[in-house]
VOVEX-759355 format. One record per residue (C-alpha): residue number from 1; residue in three letters; chain; x, y, z. Coordinates in Angstrom, 1 decimal. Example, Ala and Ser with C-alpha at 12.3 -4.5 7.8 and 13.67 -1.06 7.14 Angstrom:
<nodes>
minu: 1 | lolo: Ala | rodren: A | u: 12.3 | v: -4.5 | w: 7.8
minu: 2 | lolo: Ser | rodren: A | u: 13.7 | v: -1.1 | w: 7.1
</nodes>
This chain:
<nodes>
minu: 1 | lolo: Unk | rodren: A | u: 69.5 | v: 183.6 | w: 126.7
minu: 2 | lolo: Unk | rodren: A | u: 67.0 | v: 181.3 | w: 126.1
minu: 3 | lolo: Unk | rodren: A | u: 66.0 | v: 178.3 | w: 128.1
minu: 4 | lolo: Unk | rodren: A | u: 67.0 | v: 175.2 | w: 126.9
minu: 5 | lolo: Unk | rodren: A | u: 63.9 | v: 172.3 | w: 127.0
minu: 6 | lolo: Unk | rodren: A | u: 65.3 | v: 169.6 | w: 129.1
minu: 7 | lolo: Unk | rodren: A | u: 63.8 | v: 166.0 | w: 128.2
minu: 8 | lolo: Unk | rodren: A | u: 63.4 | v: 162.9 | w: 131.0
minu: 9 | lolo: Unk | rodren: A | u: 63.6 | v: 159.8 | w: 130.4
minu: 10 | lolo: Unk | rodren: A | u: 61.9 | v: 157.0 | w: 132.3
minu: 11 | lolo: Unk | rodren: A | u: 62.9 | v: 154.0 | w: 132.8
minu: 12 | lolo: Unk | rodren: A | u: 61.4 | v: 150.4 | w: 134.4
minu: 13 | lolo: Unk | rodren: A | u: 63.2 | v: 148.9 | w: 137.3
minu: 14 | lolo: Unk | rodren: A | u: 63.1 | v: 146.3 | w: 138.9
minu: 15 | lolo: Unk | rodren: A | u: 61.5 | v: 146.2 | w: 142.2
minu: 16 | lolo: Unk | rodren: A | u: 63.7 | v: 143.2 | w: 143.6
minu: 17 | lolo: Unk | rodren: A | u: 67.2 | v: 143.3 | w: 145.6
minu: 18 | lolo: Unk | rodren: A | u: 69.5 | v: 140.7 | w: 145.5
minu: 19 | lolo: Unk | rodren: A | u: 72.7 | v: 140.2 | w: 147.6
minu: 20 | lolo: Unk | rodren: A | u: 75.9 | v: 140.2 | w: 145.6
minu: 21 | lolo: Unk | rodren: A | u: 77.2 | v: 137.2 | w: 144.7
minu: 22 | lolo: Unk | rodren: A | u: 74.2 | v: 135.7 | w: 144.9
minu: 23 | lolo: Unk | rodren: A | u: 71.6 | v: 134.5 | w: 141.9
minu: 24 | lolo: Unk | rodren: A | u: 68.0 | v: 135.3 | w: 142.7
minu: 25 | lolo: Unk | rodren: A | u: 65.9 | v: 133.1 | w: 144.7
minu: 26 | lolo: Unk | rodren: A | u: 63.3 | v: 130.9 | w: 142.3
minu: 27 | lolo: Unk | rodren: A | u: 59.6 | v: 131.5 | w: 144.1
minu: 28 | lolo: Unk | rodren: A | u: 60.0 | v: 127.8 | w: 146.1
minu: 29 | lolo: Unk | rodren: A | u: 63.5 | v: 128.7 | w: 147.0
minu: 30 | lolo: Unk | rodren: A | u: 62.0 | v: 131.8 | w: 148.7
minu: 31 | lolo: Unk | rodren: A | u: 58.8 | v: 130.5 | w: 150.0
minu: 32 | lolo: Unk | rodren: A | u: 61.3 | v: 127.8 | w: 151.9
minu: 33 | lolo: Unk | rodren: A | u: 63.5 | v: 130.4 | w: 153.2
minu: 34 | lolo: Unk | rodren: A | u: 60.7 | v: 132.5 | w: 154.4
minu: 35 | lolo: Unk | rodren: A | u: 59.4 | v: 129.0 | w: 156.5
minu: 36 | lolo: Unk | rodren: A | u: 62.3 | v: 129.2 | w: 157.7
minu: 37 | lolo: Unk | rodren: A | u: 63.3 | v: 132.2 | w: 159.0
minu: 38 | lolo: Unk | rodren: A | u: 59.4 | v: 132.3 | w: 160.6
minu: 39 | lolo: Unk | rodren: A | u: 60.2 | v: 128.5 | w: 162.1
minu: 40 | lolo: Unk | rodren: A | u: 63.2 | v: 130.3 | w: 163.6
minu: 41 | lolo: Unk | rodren: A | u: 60.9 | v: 133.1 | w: 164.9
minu: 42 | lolo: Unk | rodren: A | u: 58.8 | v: 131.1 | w: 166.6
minu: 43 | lolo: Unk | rodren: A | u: 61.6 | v: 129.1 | w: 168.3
minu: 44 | lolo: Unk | rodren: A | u: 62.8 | v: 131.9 | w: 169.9
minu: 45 | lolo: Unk | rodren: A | u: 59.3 | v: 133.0 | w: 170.9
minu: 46 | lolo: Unk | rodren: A | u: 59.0 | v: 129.6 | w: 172.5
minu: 47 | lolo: Unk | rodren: A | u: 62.6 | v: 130.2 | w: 174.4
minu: 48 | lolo: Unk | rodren: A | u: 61.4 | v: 133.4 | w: 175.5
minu: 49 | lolo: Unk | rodren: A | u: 57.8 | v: 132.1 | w: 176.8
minu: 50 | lolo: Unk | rodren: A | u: 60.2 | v: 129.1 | w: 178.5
minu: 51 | lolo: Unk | rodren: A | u: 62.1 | v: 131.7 | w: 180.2
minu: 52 | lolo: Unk | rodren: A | u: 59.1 | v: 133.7 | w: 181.3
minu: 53 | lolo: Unk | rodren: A | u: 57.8 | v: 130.5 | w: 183.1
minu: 54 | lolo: Unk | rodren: A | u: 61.2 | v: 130.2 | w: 184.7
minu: 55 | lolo: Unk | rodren: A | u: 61.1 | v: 133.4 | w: 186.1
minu: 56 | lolo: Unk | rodren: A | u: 57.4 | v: 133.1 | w: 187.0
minu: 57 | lolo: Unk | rodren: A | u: 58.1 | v: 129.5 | w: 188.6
minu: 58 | lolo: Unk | rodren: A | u: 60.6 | v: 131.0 | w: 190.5
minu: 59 | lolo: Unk | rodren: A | u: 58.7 | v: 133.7 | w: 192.3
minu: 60 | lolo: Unk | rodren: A | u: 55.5 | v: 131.1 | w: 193.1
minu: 61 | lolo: Unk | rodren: A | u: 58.3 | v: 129.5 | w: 194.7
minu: 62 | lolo: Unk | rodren: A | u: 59.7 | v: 132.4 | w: 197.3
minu: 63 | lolo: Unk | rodren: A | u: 55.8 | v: 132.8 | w: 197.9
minu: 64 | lolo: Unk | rodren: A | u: 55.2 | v: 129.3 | w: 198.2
minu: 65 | lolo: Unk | rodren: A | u: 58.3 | v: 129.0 | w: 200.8
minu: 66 | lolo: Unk | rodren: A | u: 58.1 | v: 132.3 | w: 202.1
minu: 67 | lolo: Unk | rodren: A | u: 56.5 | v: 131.3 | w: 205.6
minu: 68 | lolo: Unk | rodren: A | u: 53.7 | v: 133.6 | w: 207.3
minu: 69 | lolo: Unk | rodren: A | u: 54.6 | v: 136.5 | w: 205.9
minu: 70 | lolo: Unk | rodren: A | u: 52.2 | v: 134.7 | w: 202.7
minu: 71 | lolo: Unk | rodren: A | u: 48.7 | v: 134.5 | w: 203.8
minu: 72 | lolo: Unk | rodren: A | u: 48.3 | v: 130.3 | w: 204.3
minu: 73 | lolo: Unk | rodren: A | u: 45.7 | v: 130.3 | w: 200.8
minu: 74 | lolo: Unk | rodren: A | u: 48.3 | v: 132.1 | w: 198.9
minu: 75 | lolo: Unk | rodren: A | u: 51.2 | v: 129.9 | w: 199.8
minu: 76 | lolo: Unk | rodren: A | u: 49.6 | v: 126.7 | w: 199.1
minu: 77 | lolo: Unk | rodren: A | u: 48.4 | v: 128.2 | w: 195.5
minu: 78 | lolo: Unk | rodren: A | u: 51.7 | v: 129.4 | w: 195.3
minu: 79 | lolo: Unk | rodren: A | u: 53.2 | v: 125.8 | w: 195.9
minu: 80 | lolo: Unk | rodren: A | u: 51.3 | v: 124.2 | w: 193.1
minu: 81 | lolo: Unk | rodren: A | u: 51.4 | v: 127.0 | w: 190.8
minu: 82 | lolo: Unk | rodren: A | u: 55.4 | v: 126.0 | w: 191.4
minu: 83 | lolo: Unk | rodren: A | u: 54.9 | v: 122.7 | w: 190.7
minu: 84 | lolo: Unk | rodren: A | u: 52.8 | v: 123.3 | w: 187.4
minu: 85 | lolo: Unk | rodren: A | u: 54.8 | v: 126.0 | w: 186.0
minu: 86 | lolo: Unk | rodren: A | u: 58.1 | v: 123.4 | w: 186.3
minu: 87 | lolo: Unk | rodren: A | u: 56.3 | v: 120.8 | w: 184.6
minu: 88 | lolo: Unk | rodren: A | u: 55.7 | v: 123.0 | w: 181.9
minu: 89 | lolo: Unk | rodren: A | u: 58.9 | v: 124.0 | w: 181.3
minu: 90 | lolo: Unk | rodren: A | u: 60.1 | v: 120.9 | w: 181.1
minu: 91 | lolo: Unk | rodren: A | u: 57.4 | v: 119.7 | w: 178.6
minu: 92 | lolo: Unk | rodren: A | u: 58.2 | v: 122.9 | w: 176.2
minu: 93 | lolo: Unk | rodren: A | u: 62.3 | v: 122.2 | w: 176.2
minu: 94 | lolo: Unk | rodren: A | u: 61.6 | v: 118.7 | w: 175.9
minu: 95 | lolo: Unk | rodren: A | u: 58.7 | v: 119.2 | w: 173.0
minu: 96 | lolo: Unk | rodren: A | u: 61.6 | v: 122.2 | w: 171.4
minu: 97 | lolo: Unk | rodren: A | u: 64.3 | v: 119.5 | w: 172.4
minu: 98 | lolo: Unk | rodren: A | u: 62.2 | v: 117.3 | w: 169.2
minu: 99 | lolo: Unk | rodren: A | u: 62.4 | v: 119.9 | w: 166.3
minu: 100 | lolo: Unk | rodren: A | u: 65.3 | v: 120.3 | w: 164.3
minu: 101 | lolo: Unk | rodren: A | u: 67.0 | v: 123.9 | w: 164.6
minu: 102 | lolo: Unk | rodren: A | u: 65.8 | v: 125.4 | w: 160.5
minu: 103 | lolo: Unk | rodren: A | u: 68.9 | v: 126.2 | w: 158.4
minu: 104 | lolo: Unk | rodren: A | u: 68.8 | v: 129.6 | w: 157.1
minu: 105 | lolo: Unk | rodren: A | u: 71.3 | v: 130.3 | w: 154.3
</nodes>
């Protein structure tokens, strides 16, 4: 039996995905989703960093008020470090607080 010459054809696709139901995005319509969903990032980077500062407040605090087992240096440091760290939490939920949350669609 002889072997039977198999032909391919190629064919050009499309490299983009789009969700069902949904026309494609025109190149501003994109670019403004794409601010978005990076404004959205950085929000919840900010959250995260405000937490951080929480936690980090928190602990100068036990130091701060944690008697003589702290040396007395390390307590005082501790005390404003407390005082600071609050201050800036407050600042970053209050400056956060300012922006509008971005809309993603």
């Amino acid at each position: 039996m002889a072997a039977k010459a198999s032909s391919t054809t190629l064919t050009v696709v499309s490299d983009e995905v789009y969700q069902l139901g949904r026309k494609p995005e025109t190149p501003s319509q994109r670019i403004r989703r794409l601010q978005n969903e990076a404004k959205l990032l950085a929000r919840e980077q900010i959250e995260e960093l405000t937490k951080g500062i929480k936690l980090l407040a928190i602990q100068s605090e036990e130091i701060a008020n944690g008697g003589e087992a702290y040396p007395a240096g390390i307590r005082e440091l501790a005390s404003r470090m407390t005082e600071d760290l609050y201050a800036k939490m407050e600042t970053f939920s209050s400056l956060l607080g300012r922006v509008p949350m971005p809309k993603l669609k």
